[in-house]
C-alpha positions in Angstrom: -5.2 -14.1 -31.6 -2.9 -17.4 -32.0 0.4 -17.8 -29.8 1.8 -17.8 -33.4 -0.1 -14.1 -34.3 1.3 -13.0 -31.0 5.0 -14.6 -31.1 5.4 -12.3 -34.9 3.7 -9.3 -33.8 5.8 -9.5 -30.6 8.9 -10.9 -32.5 8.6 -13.4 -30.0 9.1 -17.1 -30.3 5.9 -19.3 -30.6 7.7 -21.4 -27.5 7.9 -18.4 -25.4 5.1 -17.2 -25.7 3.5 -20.4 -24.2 6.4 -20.5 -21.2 5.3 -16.8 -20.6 1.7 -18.1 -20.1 2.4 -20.8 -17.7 5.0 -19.1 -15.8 4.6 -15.3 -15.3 6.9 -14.7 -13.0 10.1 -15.0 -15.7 8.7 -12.0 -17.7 11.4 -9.7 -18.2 10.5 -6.0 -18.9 11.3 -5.7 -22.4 9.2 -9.0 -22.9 6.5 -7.9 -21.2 6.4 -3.7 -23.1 6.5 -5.9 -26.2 3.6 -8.2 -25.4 1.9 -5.2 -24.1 2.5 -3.1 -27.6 1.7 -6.3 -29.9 -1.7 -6.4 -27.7 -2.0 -2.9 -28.0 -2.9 -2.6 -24.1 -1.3 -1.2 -21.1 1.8 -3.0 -19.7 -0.2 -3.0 -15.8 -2.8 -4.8 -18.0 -0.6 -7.9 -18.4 0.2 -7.4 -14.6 -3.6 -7.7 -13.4 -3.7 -4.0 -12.3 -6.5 -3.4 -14.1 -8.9 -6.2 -11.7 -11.2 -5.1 -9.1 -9.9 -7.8 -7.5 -8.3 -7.4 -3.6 -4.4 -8.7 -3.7 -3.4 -11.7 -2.4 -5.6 -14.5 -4.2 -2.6 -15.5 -5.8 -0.5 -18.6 -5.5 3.0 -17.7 -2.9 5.8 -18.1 -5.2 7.8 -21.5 -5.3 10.7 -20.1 -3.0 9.9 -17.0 -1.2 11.7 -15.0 0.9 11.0 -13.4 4.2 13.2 -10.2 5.3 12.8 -8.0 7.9 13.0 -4.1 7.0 15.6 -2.0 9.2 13.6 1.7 10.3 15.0 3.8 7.5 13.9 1.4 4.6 10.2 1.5 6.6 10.1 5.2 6.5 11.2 5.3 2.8 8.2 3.1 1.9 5.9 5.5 3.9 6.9 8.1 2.3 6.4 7.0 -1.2 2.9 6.1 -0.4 -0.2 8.2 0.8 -3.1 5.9 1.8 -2.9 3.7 5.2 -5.2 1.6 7.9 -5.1 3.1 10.9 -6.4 1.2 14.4 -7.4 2.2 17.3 -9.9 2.1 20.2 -13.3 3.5 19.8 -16.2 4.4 22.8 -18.4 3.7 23.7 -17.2 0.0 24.5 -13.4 0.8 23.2 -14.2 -1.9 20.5 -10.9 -1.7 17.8 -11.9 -0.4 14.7 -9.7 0.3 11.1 -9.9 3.0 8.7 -8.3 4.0 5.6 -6.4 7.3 5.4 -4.4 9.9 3.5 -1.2 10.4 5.4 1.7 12.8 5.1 5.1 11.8 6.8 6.7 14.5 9.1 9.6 14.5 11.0 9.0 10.6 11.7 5.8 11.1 12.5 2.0 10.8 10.4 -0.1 13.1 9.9 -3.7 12.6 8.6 -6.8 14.5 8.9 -10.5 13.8 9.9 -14.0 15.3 10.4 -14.8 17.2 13.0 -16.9 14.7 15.4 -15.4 11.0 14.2 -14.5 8.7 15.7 -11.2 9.0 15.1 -11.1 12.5 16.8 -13.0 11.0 20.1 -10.5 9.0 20.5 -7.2 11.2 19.7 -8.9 13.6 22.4 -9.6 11.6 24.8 -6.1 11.4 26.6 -4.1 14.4 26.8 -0.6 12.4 26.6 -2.3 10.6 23.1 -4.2 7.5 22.7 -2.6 4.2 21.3 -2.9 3.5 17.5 -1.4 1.6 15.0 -0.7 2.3 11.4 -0.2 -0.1 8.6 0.8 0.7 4.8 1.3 -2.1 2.2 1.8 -3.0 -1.0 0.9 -6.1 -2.5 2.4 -7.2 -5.7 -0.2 -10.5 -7.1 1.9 -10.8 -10.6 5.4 -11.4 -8.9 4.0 -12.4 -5.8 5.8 -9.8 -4.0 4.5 -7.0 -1.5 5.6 -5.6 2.0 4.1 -3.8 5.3 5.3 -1.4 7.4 3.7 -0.8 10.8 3.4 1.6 13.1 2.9 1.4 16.6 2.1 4.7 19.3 -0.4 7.2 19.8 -2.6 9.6 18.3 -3.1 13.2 19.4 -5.2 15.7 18.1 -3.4 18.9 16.1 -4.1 22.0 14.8 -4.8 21.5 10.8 -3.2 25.3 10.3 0.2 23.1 11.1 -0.8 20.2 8.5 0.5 19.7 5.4 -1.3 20.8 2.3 -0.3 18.0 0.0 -2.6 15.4 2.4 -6.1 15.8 1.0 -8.1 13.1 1.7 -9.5 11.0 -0.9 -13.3 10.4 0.7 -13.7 14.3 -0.1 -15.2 16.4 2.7 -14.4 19.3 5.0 -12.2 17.1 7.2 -11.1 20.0 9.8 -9.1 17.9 12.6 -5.0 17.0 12.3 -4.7 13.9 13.8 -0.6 12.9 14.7 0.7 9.3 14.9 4.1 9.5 16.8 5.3 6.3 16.5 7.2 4.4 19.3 8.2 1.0 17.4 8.1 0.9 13.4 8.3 -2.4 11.7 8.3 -3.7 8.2 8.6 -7.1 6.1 9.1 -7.7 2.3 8.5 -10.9 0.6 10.2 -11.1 -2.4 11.2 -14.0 -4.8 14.4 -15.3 -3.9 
């Protein structure tokens, strides 16, 4: 299809249609569920959703922004999401290791679960006042070359999954019988945004 076949299908102009293709990061929404109908694909197509590609291979943005998150704008973002990396220490040689994982928030805490055995339970179990462990959510926003992180910094303690929260089921499938509880001591977060 021509920039011309997509401007009238669109009802676009020919001239913004080529401004759209060289700079992205001016599409406005009703310009982009237009371009999206006249293609007759998904809007998150146009964003690049649809690529098995890992975020971040993107240009930054001409003038970005750094801010700093206050607390209660961390915790919203946690708990509009569901899947995090959690680190900690792992025997036999306490080497650090990172796993994804469902996650529930409660009462400004996380709460995950695992399989009986992991090593995510070895090392909850190992101290009785809870192990240190960080957590870290993001999202990562390649078409406006946007994103943010929130982490978590505390310990981990082993729970009874009686007391868990149905709603966290983890994604990897599995009996995964062990409540694992990140109380946090310091929670941080960042957004980069286009300013």
């Amino acid at each position: 299809m021509t920039r011309a076949e997509l401007a009238d299908r669109a009802g676009l102009k020919e001239l913004g249609i080529a401004y759209l293709e060289e700079e992205p990061l001016n599409v406005s929404t009703e310009t982009l569920l237009r371009l999206a109908y006249a293609l007759d694909v998904p809007d998150a197509t146009l964003l690049g959703s649809d690529a098995d590609v890992p975020p971040g291979f993107e240009r930054a943005a001409r003038h970005p922004s750094l801010d700093v998150l206050a607390e209660p704008e961390c915790w919203r973002l946690l708990d509009d999401h569901g899947v995090g990396r959690i680190a900690f220490l792992a025997e036999p040689d306490d080497s650090p290791h990172v796993l994804p994982l469902n996650y529930a928030v409660r009462d400004h805490a996380l709460v995950m679960r695992t399989r009986h055995g992991s090593l995510l339970e070895t090392a909850a179990g190992r101290c009785s006042e809870g192990c240190p462990a960080s957590f870290e959510v993001d999202h990562i926003d390649d078409a406006q070359r946007e994103g943010w992180s929130v982490l978590l910094r505390g310990s981990v303690r082993l729970g009874d999954v009686a007391d868990e929260p149905a709603e966290v089921e983890p994604w990897a499938g599995g009996l995964r019988v062990r409540q694992i509880r990140l109380m946090p001591r310091i929670v941080t977060g960042r957004r980069i945004y286009v300013g």
